[in-house]
C-alpha positions as CSV (number, residue, x, y, z in Angstrom):
1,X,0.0,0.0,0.0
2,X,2.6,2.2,1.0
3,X,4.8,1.5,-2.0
4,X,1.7,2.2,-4.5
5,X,1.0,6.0,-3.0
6,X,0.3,8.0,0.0
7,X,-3.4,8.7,-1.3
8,X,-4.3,4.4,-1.5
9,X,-2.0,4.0,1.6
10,X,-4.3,7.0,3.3
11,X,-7.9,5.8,2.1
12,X,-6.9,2.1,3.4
13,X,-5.4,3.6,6.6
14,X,-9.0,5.8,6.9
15,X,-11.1,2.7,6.2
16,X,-9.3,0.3,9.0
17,X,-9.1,3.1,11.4
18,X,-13.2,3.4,10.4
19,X,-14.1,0.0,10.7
20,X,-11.7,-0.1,14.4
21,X,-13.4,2.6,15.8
22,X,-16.4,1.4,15.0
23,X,-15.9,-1.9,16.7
24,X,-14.8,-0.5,20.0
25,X,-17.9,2.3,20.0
26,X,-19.9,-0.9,19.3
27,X,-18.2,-2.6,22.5
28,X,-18.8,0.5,24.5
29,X,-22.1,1.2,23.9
30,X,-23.3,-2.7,24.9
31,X,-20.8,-2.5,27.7
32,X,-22.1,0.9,29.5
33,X,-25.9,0.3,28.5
34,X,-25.1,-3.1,30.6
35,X,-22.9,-1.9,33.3
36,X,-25.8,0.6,34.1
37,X,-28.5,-1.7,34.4
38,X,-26.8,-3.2,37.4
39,X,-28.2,-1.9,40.4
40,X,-24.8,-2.4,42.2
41,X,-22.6,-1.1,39.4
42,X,-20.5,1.8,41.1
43,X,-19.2,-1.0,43.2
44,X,-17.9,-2.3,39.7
45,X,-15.4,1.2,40.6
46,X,-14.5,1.1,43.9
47,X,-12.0,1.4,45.2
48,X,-11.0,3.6,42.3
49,X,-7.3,3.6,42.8
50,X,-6.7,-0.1,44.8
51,X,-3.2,-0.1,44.4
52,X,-2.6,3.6,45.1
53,X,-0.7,6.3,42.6
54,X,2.0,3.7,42.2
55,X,0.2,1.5,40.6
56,X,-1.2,4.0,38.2
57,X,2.1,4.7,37.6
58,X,3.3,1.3,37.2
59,X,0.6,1.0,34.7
60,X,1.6,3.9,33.0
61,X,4.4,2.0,32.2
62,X,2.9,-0.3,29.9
63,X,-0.2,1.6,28.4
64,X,1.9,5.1,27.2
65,X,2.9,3.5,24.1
66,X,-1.2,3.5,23.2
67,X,-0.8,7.4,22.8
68,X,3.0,8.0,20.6
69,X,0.8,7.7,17.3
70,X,0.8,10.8,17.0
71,X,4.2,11.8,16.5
72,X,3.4,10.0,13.0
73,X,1.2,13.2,12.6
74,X,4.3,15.6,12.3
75,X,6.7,13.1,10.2
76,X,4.5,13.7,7.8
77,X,4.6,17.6,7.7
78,X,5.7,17.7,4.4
79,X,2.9,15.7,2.7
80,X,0.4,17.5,4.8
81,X,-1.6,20.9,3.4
82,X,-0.8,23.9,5.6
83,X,1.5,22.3,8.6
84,X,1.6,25.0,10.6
85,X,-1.9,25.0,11.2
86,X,-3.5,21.9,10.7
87,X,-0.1,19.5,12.3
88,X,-0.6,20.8,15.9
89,X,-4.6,20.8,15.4
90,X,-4.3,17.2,14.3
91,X,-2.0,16.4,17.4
92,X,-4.9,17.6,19.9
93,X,-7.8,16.6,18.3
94,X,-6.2,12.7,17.8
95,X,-5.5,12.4,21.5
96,X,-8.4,13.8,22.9
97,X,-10.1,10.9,20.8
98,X,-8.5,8.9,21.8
99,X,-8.4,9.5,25.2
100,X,-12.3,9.1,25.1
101,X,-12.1,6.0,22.9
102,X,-9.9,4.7,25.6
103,X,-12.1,5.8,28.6
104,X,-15.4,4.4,27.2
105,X,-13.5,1.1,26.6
106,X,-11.9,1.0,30.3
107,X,-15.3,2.1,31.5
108,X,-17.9,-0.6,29.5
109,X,-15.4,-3.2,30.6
110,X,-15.1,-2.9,34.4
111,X,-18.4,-2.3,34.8
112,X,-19.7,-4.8,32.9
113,X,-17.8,-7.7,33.5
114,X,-19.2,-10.5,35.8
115,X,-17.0,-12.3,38.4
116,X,-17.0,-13.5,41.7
117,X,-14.1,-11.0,42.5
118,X,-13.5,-7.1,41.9
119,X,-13.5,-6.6,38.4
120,X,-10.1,-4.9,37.8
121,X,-8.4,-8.1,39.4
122,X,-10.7,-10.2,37.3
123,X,-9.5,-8.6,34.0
124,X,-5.8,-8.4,35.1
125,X,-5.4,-12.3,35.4
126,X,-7.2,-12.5,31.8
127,X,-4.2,-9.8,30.8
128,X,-5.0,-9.6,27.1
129,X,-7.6,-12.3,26.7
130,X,-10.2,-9.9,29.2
131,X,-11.4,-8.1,26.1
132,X,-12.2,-11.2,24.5
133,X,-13.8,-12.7,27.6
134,X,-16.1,-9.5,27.9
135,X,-17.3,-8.9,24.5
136,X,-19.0,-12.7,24.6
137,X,-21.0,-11.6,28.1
138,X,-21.9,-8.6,26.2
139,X,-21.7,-8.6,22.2
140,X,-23.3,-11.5,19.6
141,X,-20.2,-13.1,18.3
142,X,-18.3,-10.4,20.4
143,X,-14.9,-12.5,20.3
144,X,-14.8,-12.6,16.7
145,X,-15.8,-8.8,15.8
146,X,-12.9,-8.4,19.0
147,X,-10.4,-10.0,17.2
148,X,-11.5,-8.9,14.0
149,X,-11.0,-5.4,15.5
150,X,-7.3,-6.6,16.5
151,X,-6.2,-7.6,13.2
152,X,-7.5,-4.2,11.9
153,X,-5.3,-2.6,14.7
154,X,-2.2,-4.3,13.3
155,X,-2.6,-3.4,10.3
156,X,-3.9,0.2,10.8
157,X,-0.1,0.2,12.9
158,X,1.6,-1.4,10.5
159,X,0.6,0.9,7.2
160,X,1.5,4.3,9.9
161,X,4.5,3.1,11.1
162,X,5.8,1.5,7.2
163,X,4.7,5.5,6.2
164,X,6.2,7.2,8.9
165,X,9.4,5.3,9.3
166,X,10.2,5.6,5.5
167,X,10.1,8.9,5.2
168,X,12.5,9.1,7.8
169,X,14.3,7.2,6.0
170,X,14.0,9.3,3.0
171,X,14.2,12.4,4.5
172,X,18.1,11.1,6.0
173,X,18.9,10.2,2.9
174,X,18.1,13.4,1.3
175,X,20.2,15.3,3.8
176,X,23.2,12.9,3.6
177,X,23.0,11.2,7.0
178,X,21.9,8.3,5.2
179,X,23.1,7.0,1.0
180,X,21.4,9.1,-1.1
181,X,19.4,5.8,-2.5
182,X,17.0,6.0,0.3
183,X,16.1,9.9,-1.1
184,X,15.2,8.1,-4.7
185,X,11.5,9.0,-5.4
186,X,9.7,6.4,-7.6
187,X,9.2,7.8,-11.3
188,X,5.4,6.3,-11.4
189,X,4.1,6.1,-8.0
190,X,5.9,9.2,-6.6
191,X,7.2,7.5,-3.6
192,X,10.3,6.5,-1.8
193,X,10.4,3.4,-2.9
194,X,14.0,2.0,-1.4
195,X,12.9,3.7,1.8
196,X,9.9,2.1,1.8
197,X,11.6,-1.1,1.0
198,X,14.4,-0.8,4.0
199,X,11.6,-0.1,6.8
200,X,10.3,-3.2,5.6
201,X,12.8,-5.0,6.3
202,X,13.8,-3.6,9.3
203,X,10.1,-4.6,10.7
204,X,10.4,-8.0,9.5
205,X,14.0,-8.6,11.1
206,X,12.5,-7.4,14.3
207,X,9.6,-9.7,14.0
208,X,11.3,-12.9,14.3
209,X,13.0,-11.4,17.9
210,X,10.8,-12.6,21.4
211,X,8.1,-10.3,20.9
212,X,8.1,-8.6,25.0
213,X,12.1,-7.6,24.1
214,X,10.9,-5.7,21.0
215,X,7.8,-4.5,22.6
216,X,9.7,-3.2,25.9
217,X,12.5,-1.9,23.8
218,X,10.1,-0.3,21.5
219,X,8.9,1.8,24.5
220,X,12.1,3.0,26.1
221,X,13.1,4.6,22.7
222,X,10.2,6.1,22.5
223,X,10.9,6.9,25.9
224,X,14.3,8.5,24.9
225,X,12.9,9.8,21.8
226,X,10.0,12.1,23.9
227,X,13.1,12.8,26.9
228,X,15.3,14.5,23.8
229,X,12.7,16.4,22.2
230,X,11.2,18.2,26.1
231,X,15.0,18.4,26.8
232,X,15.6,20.7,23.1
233,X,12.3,22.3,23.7
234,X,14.2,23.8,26.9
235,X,17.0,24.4,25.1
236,X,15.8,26.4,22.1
237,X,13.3,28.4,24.1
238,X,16.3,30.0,25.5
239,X,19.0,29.5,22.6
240,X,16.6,31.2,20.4
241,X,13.8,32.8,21.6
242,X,13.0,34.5,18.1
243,X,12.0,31.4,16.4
244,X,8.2,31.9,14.9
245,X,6.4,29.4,16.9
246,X,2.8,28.2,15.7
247,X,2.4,26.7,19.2
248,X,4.0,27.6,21.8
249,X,4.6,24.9,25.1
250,X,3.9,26.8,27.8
251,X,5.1,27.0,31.5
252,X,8.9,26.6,30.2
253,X,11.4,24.7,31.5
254,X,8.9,23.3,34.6
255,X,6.9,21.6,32.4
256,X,9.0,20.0,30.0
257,X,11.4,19.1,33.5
258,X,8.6,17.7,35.2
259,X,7.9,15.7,31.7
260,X,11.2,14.3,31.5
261,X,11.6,13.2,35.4
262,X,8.2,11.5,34.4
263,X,9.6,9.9,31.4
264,X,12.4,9.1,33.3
265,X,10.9,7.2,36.1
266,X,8.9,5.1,33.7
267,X,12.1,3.8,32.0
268,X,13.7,2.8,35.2
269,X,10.5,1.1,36.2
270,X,10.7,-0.7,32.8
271,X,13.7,-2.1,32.5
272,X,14.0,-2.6,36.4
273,X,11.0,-4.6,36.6
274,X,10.8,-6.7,33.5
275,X,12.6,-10.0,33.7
276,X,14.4,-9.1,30.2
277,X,15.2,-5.6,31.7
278,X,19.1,-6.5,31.4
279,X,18.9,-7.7,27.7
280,X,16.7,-5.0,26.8
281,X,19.0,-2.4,28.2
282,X,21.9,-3.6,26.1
283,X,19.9,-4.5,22.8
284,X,18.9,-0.4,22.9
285,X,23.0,0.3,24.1
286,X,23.9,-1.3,21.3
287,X,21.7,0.0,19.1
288,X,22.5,3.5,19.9
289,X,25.8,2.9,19.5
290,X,25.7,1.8,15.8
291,X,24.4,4.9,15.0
292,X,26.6,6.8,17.1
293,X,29.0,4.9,14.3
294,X,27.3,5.7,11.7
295,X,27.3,8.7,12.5
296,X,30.4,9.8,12.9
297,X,32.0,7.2,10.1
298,X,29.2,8.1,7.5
299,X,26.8,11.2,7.4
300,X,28.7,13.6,9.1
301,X,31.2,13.3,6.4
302,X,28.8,12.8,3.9
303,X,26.7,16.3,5.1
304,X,29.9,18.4,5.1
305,X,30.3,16.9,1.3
306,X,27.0,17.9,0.5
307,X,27.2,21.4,1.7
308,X,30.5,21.8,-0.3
309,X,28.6,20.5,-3.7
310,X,25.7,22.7,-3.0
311,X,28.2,26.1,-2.4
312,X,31.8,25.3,-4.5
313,X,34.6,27.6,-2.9
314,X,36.3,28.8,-5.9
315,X,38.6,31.3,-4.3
316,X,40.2,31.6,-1.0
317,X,42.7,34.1,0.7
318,X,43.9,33.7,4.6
319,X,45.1,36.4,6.6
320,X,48.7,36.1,7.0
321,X,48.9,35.7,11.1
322,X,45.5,34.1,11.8
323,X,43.6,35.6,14.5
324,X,41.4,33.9,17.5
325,X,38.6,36.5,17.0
326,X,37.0,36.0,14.0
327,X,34.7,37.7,11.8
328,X,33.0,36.5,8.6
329,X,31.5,39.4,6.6
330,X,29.3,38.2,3.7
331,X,29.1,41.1,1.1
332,X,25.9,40.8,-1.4
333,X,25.6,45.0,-2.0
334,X,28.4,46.9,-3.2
335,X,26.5,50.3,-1.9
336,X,26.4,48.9,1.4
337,X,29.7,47.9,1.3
338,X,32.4,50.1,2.7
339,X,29.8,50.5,5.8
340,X,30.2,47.3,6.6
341,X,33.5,47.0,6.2
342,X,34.2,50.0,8.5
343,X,31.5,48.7,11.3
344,X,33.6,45.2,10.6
345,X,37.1,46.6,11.1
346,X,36.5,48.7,14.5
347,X,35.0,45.7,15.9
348,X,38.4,43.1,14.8
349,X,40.5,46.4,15.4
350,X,39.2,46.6,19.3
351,X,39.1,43.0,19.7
352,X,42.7,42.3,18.1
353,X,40.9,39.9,15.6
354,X,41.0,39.5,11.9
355,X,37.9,39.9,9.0
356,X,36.8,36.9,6.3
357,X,35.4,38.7,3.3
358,X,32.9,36.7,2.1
359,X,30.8,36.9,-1.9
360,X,28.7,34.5,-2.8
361,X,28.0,34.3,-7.0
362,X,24.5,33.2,-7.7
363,X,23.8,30.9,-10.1
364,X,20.4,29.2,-11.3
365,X,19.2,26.3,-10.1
366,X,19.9,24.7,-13.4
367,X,23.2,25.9,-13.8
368,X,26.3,24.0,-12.7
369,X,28.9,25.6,-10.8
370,X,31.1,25.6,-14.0
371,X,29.0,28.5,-15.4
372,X,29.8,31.2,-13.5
373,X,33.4,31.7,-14.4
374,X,32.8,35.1,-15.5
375,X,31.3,36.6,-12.4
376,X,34.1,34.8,-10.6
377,X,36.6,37.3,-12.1
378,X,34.3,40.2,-11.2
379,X,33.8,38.8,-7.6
380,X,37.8,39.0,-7.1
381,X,37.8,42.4,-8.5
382,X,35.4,43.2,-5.9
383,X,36.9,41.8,-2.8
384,X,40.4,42.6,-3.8
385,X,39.4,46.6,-3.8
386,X,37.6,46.1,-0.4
387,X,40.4,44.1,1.3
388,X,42.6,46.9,0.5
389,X,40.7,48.9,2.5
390,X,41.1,46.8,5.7
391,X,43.5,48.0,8.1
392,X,43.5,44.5,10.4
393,X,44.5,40.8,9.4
394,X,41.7,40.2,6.7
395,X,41.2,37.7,3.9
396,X,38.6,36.5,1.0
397,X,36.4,33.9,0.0
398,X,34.6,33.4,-3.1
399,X,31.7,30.6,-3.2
400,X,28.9,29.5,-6.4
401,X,25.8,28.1,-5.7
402,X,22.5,28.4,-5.6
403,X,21.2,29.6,-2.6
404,X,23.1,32.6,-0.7
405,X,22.2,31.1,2.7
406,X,23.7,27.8,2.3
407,X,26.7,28.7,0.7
408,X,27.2,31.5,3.7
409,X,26.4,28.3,6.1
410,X,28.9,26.1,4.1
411,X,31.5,29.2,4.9
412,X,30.8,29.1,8.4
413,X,31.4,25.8,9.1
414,X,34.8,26.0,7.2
415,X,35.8,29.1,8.4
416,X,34.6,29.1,12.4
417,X,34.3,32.7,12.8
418,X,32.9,33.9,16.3
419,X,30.7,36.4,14.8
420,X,29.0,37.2,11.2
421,X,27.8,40.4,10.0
422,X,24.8,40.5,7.4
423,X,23.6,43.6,5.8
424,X,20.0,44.0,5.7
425,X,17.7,46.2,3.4
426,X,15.5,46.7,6.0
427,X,12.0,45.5,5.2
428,X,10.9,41.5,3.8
429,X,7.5,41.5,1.6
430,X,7.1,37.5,2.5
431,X,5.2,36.4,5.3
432,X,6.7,33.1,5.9
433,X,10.2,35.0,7.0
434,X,10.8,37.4,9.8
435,X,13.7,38.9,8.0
436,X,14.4,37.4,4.6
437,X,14.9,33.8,3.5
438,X,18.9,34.6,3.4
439,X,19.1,35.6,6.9
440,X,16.4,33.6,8.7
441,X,18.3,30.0,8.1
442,X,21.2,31.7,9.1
443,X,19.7,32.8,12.5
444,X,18.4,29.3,13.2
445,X,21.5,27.7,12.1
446,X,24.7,29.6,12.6
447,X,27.0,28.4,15.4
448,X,28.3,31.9,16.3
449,X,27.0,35.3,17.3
450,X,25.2,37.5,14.4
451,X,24.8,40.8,13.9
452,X,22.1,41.8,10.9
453,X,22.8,45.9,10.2
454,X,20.7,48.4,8.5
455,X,22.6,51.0,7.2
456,X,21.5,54.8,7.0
457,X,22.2,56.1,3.6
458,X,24.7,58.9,5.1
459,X,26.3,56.8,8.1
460,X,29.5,59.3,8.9
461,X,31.0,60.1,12.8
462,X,29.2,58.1,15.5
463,X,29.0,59.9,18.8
464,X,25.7,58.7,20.5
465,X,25.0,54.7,20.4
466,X,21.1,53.6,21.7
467,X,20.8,50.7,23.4
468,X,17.0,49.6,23.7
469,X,17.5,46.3,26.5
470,X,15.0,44.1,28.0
471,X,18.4,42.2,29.6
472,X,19.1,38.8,28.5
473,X,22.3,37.1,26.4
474,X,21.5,39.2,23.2
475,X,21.7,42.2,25.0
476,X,24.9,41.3,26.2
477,X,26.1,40.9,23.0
478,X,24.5,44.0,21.9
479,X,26.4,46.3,24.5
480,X,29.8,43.8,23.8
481,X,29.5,45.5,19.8
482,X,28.7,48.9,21.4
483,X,31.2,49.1,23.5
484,X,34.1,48.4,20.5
485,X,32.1,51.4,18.0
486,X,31.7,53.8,21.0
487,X,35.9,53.1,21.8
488,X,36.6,53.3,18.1
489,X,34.6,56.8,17.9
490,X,34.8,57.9,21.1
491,X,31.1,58.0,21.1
492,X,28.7,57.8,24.6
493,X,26.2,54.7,25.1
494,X,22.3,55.1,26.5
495,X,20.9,52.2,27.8
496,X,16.7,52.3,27.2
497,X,14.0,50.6,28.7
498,X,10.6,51.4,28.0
499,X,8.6,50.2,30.2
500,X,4.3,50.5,30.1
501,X,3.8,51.6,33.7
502,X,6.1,52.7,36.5
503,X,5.9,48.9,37.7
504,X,8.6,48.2,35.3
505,X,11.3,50.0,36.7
506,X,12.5,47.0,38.8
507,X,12.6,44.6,35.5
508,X,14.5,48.2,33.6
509,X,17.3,47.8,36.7
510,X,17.3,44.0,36.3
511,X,18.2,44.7,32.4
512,X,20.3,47.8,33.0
513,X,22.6,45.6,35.3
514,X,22.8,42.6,33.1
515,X,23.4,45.2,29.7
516,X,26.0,47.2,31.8
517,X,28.4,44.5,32.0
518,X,30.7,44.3,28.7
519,X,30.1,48.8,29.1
520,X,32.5,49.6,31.9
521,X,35.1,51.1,30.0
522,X,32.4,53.7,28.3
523,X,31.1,56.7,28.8
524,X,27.4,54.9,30.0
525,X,24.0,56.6,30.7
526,X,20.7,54.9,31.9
527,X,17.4,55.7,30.7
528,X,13.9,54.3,32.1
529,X,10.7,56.1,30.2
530,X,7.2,55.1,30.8
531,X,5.0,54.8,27.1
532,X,2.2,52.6,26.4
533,X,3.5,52.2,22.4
534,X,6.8,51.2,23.0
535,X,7.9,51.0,19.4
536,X,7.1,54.7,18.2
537,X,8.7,55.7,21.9
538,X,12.1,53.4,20.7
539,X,11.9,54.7,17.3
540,X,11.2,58.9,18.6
541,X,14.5,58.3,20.9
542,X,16.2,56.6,18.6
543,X,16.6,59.6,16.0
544,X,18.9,61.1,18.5
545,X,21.2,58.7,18.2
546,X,23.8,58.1,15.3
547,X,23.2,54.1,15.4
548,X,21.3,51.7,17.7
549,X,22.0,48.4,18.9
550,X,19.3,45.9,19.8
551,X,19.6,42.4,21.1
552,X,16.7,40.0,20.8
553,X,15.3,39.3,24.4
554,X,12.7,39.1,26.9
555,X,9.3,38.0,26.6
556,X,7.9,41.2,25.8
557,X,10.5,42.4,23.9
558,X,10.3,39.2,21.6
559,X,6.7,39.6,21.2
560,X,7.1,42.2,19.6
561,X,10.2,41.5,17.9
562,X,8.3,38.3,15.9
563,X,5.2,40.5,15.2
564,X,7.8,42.6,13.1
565,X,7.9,45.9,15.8
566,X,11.8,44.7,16.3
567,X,13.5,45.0,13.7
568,X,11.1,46.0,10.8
569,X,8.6,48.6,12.7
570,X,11.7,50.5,14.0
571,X,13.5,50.5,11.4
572,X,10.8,52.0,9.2
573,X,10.3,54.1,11.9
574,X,13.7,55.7,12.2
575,X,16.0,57.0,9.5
576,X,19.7,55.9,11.9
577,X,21.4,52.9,11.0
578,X,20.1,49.8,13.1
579,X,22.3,47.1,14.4
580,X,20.2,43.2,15.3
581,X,22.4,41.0,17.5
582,X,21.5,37.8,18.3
583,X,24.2,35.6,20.6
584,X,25.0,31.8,20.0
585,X,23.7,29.7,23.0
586,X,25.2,26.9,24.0
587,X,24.0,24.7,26.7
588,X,26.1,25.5,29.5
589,X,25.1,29.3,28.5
590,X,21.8,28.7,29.3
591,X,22.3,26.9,32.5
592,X,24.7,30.3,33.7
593,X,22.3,32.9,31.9
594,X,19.7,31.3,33.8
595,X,21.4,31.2,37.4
């Protein structure tokens, strides 16, 4: 099915999961119209927890598999029409269904099961026969529409998890972490046909194992699986905070901590109390560590490869005496730039560090590499007459491809500079970006500070330097960029927090402290106003100023900055040249930034 299409895979999947749902309603309505026709049936539920929370727990144990369907849901986000909006409403409305599937079930079959002793002990010693045993007292031919309804179950299961695994598959070997045959699409049927193929196999290998290993192992991935993502969730809430998030977890990091000591607890109580605990524990071992070899022997070779055929370096110059401090300084607009390459230099200059020119030559998706030996010539023209200008250790890099934001990826990962510098024109037309499809990947993905500039046409002296601060890392690394221009120029620094009442004033100190930092050695002022529009009161103060510095932080702040107020509004707003810093998070970062 799954090799024929996704729509005949998806209108078998819709009739099984039909025809299942069906049975179980069917079960639940003879089971409740029976349980209540007892005169003693609440005794049917009492006690209602006879073995305490630890045996809800215990129990949790073995029934939370019954709801990880619908992480199927979001591998197939890029199958699925409008993902943004329909992938999280698909993820709510399937487990609340299933959560009242589930109830009605539990409900029609303790109450209506007939036995000499309580019923939840009754149905425990029948373990997965109890279903069975209750749809004859209550069903015609109950057994056989029950196991009829089990056979659907496995398949329904097997066609999701053949879909869902596969384009995993695919999806890994598109981006190189896997061979490249697993990406092949199908020319007829428009699938991935070899991924398809090596799920398959995978599921029948595991088949011939002792079923309760590859059950119990089944759940602790899972298990390890749900642990990673609430543990990244944490982590990227922090590391970057303006991501545009659809849905937004809330009560972060208690939540997601409280989820993982769950999560945690359950797979100790697994693997402690099943008797194949120990050989579970080193069948998922060794497991992980085969990927951790492939891995490291295989696709992260294989992804560097790829992002040097997607952006070919075709010219490269190093500074002569290599510098610690880094800077990579892409260069797409000759108007813009001998700004940047001045706001570059005093930054290297203060910092005793060194400048990476980088142009990137576009070229067609249909045109190889080899075709753009012409603008090469030009591009070398260009950073030759810009490097001259360059008064610290500086040096060049030429790149083709097709896409500026890989090929300025590709550079960073080769080059390893602690900050990069992108010029921005000040305004996006798309809604799907916050700042332009060039620097949004490069936001998400760049392992190193960023600074994105907008340039005033007539950017000359700079004695005043804004700092708008809601505290926070970013802001850090806004006042550590400051602090070089305002030594370079001899120019003063205002810190700004606008606040909406005078109840702000504590939070404005909090941020003042924390932006004060990396400013000692400047001339510093602090500045607390009180405006209910806070971007026309940033942008009114910030035409006083020769150029401002902002750093993406704080709740509010960040609101506002993914609603476009920070940078776009402002920077429409104002005619000074604008300077958007966002600081590389790593984890022990966070863990001091929070403390």
């Amino acid at each position: 099915m799954n090799y024929r299409g996704v729509k005949e895979s998806g209108r078998v999947g819709g009739v099984v999961t039909a025809l299942k749902v069906a049975i179980l309603l069917a079960f639940s309505a003879f089971g409740i119209y029976k349980t209540i026709t007892k005169p003693d049936w609440i005794a049917s539920f009492t006690p209602f927890m006879p073995n305490g929370i630890v045996g809800v727990l215990a129990a949790m144990d073995l029934t939370f598999i019954a709801f990880e369907g619908y992480e199927i849901i979001v591998q197939s986000g890029e199958e699925v029409k409008d993902p943004e909006r329909n992938i999280p409403k698909a993820i709510i409305l399937s487990l609340w269904i299933v959560v009242a599937i589930y109830l009605l079930v539990v409900f029609a079959s303790l109450g209506a099961v007939e036995s000499n002793v309580p019923s939840w002990r009754y149905l425990g010693k029948l373990a997965e026969f109890s279903l069975i045993r209750i749809a004859d007292q209550i069903l015609p031919f109950g057994s056989v529409l029950i196991l009829i309804g089990g056979l659907v179950s496995t398949i329904s299961a097997m066609n999701a998890t053949i879909y869902s695994s596969s384009r995993m598959a695919f999806a890994m070997g598109r981006d190189a972490f896997l061979p490249e045959v697993f990406s092949r699409i199908h020319p007829k049927n428009r699938t991935p046909h070899y991924a398809i193929l090596f799920s398959y196999i995978i599921v029948v290998s595991l088949s011939l194992a002792p079923i309760e290993i590859v059950a119990t192992a089944a759940s602790i991935t899972f298990l390890m699986i749900f642990i990673t993502i609430n543990f990244v969730e944490i982590v990227l809430r922090y590391r970057r905070p303006d991501l545009r998030r659809t849905f937004k977890v809330p009560l972060i990091p208690i939540l997601p901590l409280l989820t993982i000591a769950m999560q945690i607890a359950i797979g100790y109580h697994l693997i402690a109390e099943m008797e194949n605990g120990e050989t579970v524990f080193m069948a998922i071992s060794l497991w992980i560590l085969f990927g951790s070899l492939v891995y490291f022997s295989y696709s992260k070779v294989k992804t560097f490869e790829k992002l040097e055929e997607i952006a070919k370096t075709v010219y490269e110059e190093r500074p002569i005496e290599e510098q610690e401090f880094r800077i990579l300084l892409p260069i797409a607009n000759p108007a813009f730039a001998d700004k940047m390459v001045r706001l570059a230099s005093m930054i290297a200059r203060q910092r005793n560090g060194e400048v990476v020119l980088l142009n990137v030559v576009t070229i067609p998706e249909q045109t190889p590499p080899s075709g753009a030996t012409a603008y090469v010539k030009n591009a070398k023209r260009f950073l030759s007459d810009l490097m001259a200008k360059i008064d610290v250790p500086v040096g060049g890099v030429i790149k083709v491809g097709h896409r500026p934001a890989e090929a300025i990826l590709s550079t960073i990962e080769e080059v390893k500079p602690k900050l990069v510098i992108l010029g921005w024109r000040g305004r996006t037309f798309r809604r799907d970006v916050v700042l332009g499809s060039t620097i949004d990947p490069i936001l998400v993905e760049a392992k190193c500070d960023v600074a994105v500039v907008r340039f005033e046409r007539d950017w000359k002296d700079v004695k005043s330097i804004l700092i708008p601060t809601a505290g926070g890392p970013h802001a850090v690394l806004a006042g550590e960029l400051a602090r070089d221009v305002a030594k370079e120029c001899n120019a003063s620094v205002t810190l700004l927090y606008v606040g909406r009442s005078e109840e702000d004033r504590k939070r404005a100190d909090k941020a003042f402290k924390v932006t004060l930092k990396p400013l000692k050695d400047v001339d510093v002022e602090t500045k607390f106003v009180v405006d209910r529009n806070v971007v026309e009161r940033i942008a009114k103060e910030a035409d006083r100023y020769d150029i401002v510095f902002i750093g993406a932080t704080g709740e509010r702040f960040l609101k506002n900055f993914l609603l476009g107020v920070f940078p776009e509004k402002i920077v429409c707003k104002t005619s000074r040249t604008v300077v958007m810093t966002r600081r590389w998070m790593r984890l022990i970062d966070i863990k001091m930034d929070r403390s």
